[in-house]
N, C-alpha and C positions, 0 to 999 in steps of 0.2 A: 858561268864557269862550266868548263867543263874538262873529261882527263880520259887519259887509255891506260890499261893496267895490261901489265906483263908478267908473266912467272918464269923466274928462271934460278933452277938449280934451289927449287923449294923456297924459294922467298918470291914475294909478292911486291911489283912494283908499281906506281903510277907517274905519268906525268900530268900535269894537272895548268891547263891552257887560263889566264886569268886579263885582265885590262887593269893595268898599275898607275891608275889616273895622274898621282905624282910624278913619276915618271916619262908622263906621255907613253906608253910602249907596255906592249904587249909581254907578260909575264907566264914563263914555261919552267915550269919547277919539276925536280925529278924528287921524287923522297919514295921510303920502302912504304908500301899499303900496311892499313890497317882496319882488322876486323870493324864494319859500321853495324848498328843494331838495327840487325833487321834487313839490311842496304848492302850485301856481301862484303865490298871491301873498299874502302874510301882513301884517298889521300891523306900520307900521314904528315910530319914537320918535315918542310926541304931540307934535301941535304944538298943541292945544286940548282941554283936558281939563274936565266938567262931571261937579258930585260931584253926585246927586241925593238926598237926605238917603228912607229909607224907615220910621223909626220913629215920626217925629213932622212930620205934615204942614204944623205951620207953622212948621217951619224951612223957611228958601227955598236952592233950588236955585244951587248957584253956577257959574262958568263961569270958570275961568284960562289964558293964554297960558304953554305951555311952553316951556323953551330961552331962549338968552341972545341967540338972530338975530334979526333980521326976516325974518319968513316971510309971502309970500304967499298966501292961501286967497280960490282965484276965488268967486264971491257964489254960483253954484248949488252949491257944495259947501260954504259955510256955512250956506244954507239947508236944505240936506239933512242937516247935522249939526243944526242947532237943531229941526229936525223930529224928530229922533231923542230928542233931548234931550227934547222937549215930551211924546212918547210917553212915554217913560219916567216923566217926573213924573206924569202921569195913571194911569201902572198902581203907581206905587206908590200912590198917594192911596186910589185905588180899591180896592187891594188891603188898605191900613189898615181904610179903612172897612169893606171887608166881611167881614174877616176881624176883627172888635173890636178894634183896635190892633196885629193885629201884623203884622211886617212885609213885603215884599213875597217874593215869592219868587225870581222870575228875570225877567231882562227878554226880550221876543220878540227874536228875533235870527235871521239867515241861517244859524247856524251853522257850521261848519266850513267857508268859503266856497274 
């Protein structure tokens, strides 16, 4: 796993890059950080979660709203998740194709933020 963290307008955000073996496809979750002990600031519970399919490029890419609240997500932090998102479709595809169908390996990530 791994995630990049954003700050914007005093809150603290991550996306957080995973492999959703269920799913086949690649898992990019957007949720607000939270304080880790010791680890500054860790991914908190999604509040937007997009499965990015890496076996077969023409399945489409999905995008679902986590949790039973409404939750607020300001537009430069959905833009920066949907960017993230976008990334990711693209290095799977690319990774399909160039590797003859199979599938992607890991997604670029901050790492251990």
């Amino acid at each position: 796993m791994s995630w990049e963290l954003r700050e914007h307008a005093g809150r603290r955000y991550a996306v957080l890059f995973h492999y959703a073996l269920p799913d086949d496809a690649w898992a990019v979750e957007l949720s607000e950080a939270v304080p880790g002990a010791g680890m500054g600031y860790l991914p908190g519970p999604a509040l937007l979660a997009a499965l990015v399919p890496d076996e077969d490029p023409r399945l489409e890419p999905t995008v679902r709203v986590c949790g039973p609240e409404e939750r607020v997500v300001p537009y430069e932090i959905m833009r920066w998740f949907m960017e993230q998102v976008a990334d990711q479709v693209e290095r799977c595809r690319v990774a399909f194709e160039s590797e003859g169908g199979e599938a992607a390996e890991r997604p670029r990530g901050g790492g251990l933020a």
